[in-house]
C-alpha positions in Angstrom: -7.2 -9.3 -8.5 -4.8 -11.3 -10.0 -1.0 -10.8 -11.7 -1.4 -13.2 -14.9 2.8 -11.9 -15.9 6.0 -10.1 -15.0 8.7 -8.9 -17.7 12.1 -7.8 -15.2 15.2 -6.1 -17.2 17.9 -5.2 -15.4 16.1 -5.8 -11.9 18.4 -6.9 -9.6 20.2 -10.4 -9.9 17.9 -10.5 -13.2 19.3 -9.6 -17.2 15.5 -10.2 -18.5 13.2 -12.5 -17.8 9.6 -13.2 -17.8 7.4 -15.0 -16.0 3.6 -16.1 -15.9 1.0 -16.7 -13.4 -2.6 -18.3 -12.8 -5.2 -17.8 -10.7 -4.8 -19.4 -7.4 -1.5 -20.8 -6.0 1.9 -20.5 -7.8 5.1 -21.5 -6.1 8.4 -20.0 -7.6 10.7 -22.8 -6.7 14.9 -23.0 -7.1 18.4 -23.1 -4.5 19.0 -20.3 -2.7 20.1 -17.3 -4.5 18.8 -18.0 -7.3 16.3 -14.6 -7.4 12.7 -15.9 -5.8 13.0 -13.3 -3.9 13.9 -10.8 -5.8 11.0 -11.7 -8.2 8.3 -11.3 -5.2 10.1 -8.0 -4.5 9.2 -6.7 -8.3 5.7 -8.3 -7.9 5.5 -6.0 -4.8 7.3 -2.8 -6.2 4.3 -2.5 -9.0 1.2 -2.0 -6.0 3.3 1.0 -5.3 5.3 0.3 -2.2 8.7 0.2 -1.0 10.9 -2.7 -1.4 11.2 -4.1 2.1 14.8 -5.1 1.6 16.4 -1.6 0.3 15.3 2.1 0.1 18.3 3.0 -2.7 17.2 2.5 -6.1 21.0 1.7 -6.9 20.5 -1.1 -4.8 17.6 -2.5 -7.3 19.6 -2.0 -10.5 21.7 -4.9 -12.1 25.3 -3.8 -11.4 26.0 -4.4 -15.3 22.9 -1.9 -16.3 22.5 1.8 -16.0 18.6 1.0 -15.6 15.7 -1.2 -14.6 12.4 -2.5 -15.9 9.4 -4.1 -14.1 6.4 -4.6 -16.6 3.1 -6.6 -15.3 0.3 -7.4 -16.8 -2.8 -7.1 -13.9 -6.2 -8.1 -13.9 -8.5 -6.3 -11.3 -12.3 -4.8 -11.3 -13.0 -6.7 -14.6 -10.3 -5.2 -16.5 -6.5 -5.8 -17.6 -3.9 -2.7 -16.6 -0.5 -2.9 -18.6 1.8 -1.6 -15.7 5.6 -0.6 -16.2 7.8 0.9 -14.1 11.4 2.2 -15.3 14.0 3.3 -13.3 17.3 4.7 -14.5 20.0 4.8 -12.6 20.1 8.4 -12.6 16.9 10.8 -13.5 13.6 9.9 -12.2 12.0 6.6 -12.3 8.4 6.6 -14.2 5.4 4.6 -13.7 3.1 4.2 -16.2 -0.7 2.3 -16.7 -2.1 1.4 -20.3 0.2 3.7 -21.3 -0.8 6.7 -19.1 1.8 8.1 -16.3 1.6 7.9 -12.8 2.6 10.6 -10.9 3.5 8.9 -8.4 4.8 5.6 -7.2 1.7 5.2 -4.9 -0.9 6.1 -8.1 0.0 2.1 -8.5 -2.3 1.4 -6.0 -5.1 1.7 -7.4 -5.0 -0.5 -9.7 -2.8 -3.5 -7.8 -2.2 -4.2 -4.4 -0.3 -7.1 -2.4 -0.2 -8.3 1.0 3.9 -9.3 1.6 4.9 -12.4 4.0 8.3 -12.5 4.9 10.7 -14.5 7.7 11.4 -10.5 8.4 7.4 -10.2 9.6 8.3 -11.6 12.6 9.8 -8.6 13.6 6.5 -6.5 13.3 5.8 -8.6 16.8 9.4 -8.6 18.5 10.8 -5.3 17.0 11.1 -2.2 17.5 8.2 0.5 17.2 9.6 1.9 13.7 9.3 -1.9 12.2 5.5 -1.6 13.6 5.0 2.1 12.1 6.2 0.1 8.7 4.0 -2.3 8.7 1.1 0.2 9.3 2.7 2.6 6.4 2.8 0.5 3.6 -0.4 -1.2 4.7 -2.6 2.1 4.5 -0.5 3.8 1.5 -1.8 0.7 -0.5 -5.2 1.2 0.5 -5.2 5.3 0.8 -2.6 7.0 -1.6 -4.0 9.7 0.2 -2.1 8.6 3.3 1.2 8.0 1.4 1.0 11.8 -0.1 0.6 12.9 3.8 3.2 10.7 4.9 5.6 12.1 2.4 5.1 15.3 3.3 5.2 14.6 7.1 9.0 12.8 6.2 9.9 16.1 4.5 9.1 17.7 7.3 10.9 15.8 9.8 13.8 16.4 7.5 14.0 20.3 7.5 13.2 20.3 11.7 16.0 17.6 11.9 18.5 20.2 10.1 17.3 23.1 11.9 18.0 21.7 15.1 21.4 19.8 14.1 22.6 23.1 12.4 21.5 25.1 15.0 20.3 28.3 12.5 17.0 29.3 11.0 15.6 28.5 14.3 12.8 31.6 13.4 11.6 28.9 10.8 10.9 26.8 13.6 7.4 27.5 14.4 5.7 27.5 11.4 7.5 23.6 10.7 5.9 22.7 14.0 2.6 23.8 13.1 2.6 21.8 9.9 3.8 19.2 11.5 1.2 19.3 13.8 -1.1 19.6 10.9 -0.1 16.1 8.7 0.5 14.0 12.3 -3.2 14.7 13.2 -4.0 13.4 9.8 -1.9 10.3 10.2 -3.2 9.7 13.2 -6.4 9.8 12.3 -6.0 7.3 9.4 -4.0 5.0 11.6 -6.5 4.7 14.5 -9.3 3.5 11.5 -6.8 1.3 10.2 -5.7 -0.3 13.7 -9.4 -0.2 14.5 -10.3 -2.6 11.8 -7.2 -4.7 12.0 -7.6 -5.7 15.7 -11.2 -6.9 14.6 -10.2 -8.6 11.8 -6.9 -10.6 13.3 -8.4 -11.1 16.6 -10.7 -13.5 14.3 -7.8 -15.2 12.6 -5.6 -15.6 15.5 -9.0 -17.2 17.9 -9.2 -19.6 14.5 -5.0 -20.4 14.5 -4.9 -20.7 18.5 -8.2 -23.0 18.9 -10.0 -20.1 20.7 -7.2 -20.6 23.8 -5.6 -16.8 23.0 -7.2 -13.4 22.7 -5.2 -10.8 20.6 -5.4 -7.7 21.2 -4.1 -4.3 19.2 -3.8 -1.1 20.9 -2.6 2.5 19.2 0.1 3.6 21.0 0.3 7.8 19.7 1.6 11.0 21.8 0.8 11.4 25.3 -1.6 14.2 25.3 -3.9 12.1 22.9 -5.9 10.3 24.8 -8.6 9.7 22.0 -7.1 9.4 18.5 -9.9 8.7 17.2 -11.4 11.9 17.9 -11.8 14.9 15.3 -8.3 16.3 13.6 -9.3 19.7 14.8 -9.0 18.2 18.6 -6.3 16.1 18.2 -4.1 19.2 16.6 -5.1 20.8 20.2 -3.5 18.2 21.9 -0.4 17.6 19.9 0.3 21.9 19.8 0.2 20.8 23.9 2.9 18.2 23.7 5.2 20.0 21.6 5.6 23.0 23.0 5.4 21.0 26.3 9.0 19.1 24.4 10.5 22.4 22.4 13.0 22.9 25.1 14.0 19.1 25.6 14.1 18.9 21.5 16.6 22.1 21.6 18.7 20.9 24.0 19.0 17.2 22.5 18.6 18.3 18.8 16.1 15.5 18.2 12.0 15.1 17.6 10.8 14.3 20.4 7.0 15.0 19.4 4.9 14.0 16.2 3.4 11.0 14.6 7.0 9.5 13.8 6.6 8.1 17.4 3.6 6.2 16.9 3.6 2.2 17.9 1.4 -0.7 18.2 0.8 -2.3 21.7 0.6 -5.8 20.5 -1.1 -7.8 23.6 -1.5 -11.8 23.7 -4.0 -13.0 26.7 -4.1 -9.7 28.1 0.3 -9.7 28.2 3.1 -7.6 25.5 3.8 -10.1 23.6 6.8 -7.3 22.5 8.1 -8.5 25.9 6.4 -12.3 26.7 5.5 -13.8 23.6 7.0 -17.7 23.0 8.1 -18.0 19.3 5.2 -20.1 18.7 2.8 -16.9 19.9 5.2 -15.0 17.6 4.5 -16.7 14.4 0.5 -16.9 15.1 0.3 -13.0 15.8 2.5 -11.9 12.5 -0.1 -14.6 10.6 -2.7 -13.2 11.8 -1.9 -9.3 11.4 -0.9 -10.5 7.9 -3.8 -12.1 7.0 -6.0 -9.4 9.0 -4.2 -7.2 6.8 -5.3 -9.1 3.8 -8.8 -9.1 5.0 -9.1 -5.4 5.1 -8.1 -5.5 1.5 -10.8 -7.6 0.8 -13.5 -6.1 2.4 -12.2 -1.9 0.9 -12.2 -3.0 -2.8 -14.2 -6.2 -3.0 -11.3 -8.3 -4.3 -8.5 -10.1 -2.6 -5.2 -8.9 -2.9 -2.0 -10.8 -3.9 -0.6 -12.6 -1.1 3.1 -13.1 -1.4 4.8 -15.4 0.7 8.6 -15.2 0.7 10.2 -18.4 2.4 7.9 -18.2 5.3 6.3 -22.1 5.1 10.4 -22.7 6.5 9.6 -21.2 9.7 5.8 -22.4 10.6 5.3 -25.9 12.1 2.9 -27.9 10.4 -0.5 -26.3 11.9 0.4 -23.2 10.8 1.3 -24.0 7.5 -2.2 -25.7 7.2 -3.7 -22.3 7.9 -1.6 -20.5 5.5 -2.8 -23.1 2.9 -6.2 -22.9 4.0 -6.5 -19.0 4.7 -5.0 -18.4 1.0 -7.5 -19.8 -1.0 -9.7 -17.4 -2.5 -7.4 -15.5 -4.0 -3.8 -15.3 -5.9 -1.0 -16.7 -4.0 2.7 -16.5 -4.7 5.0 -18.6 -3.0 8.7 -18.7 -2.7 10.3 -22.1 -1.5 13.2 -24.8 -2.1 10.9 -27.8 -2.6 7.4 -27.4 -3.8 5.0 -28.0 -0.3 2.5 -30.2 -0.3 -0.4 -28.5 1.2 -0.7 -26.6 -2.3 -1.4 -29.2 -4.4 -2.3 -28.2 -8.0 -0.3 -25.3 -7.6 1.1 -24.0 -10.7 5.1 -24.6 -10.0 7.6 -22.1 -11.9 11.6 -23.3 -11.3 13.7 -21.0 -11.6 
């Protein structure tokens, strides 16, 4: 799976340009603020995920046009897909492939995917549990656009019990939300606990092979309370988040917040058997966001029998030398873009784009 070019209008810092890519390694190379990253971020935005850096489309739209344009041309499963995506400023933004629309932004999927590398990554380790919940989101939306359709559902959800209980009315509407609320978490859950499954097998792997065998990672799925076994049929799991609801409707009344639901879900990120949330050296840091990243990009591998494109944004900056030799190593096989100030040696033969 590879992106051979990218056509941006009106995409952020960008008027119009186009760019091209080859197989392999290609590092997009210029001063700061000079829009690597905003390219990487319109590389991203056509596998049908968020931008990373801003969930307002005004925010993506050059300030001197009343729309945008990202158009890429994708080769995956032995064919080429003509992507485009326009977004007006106002109205709904479109996604199209060979000419046929999308219905919705996570239809791109299908037909592209990327694994994204960014300083920000490092937070996925040290952050809080939503930047965890992220990582996990846009991970499994790529690879299930089922997931993404329950996810978006689950958010709209969270929306309508979050005005009941700030307006204090339509309480009577109360539970029939819970119940489907109850309904999409067990079906998150259930998707998560396969995905975190798979990860921790896959990055435990990678991080023995960046650590010389001397660490053991470890990934545990951190849901509700009463679910002591997500990976156990929905039907169960329903049973036992009906039990920690109700067990929190008085507490959500009385603070006007949800307390219960699969929008509390973390990761228990464990280095040599400690939180490496809590203990973790900034050395451990780095080597457990590589490795998620790269477990990440295994998983893609092994579900559609190609590599995904692995974008790294700045991130050979804050790696010491050993690590960087991994990322070099680890990304061959597949696409790589690159964002950097000076071109890095380990990727020599890289096709070099300065911009």
């Amino acid at each position: 799976m590879i992106i051979t070019g990218i056509t941006v209008e009106g995409f952020r810092s960008y008027d119009r340009a186009d760019f091209h890519f080859t197989d392999g390694s290609n590092i997009i190379c210029g001063e700061n603020a000079r829009g690597k990253t905003n390219l990487l971020e319109a590389v991203m935005l056509l596998s049908g995920a968020y931008s990373w850096r801003s969930r307002k489309r005004g925010d993506l739209i050059n300030l001197n046009r009343d729309r945008a344009a990202i158009k890429g041309i994708v080769e995956a499963r032995n064919r080429v897909f003509d992507m485009v995506i326009n977004m007006p400023f106002k109205g709904k933004t479109s996604y199209t492939v060979n000419g046929v629309t999308q219905k919705r932004q996570y239809d791109l999927s299908e037909y592209f995917r990327c694994v994204l590398f960014c300083p920000e990554d490092l937070s996925i380790v040290k952050g809080g549990p939503e930047k965890r919940r992220r990582f996990m989101d846009t991970a499994i939306s790529q690879m299930r656009p089922r997931y993404a359709a329950l996810l978006a559902e689950y958010q709209k959800l969270m929306e309508i019990k979050q005005f009941i209980l700030k307006d204090g009315s339509s309480t009577e509407l109360l539970p029939e939300v819970n119940e489907r609320m109850i309904y999409y978490s067990a079906e998150l859950i259930g998707y998560r606990a396969k995905f975190l499954k798979e990860l921790s097998r896959e990055s435990q792997i990678i991080h023995r092979d960046i650590s010389g065998g001397k660490e053991k990672l470890e990934l545990e799925y951190k849901t509700v309370s009463t679910v002591d076994d997500p990976t156990c049929p929905a039907e169960v799991i329903r049973e036992k988040l009906r039990e920690h609801m109700n067990s929190h409707a008085e507490a959500e009344r009385q603070s006007r917040s949800l307390l219960s639901g699969a929008h509390k879900d973390d990761i228990e990120i464990m280095i040599n058997g400690f939180s490496a949330r809590g203990f973790a050296s900034q050395g451990q840091t780095r080597t457990a966001a590589l490795s998620l990243k790269f477990g990440e990009r295994e998983l893609f591998r092994l579900d559609s029998g190609e590599y995904p494109v692995l974008l790294l944004d700045d991130v050979l900056s804050e790696l010491d030398m050993a690590r960087s030799r991994f990322v070099a190593s680890a990304a061959v096989g597949g696409q790589t873009i690159i964002t950097c100030c000076h071109p890095p040696e380990l990727f020599e033969g890289a096709n070099v784009i300065n911009i």
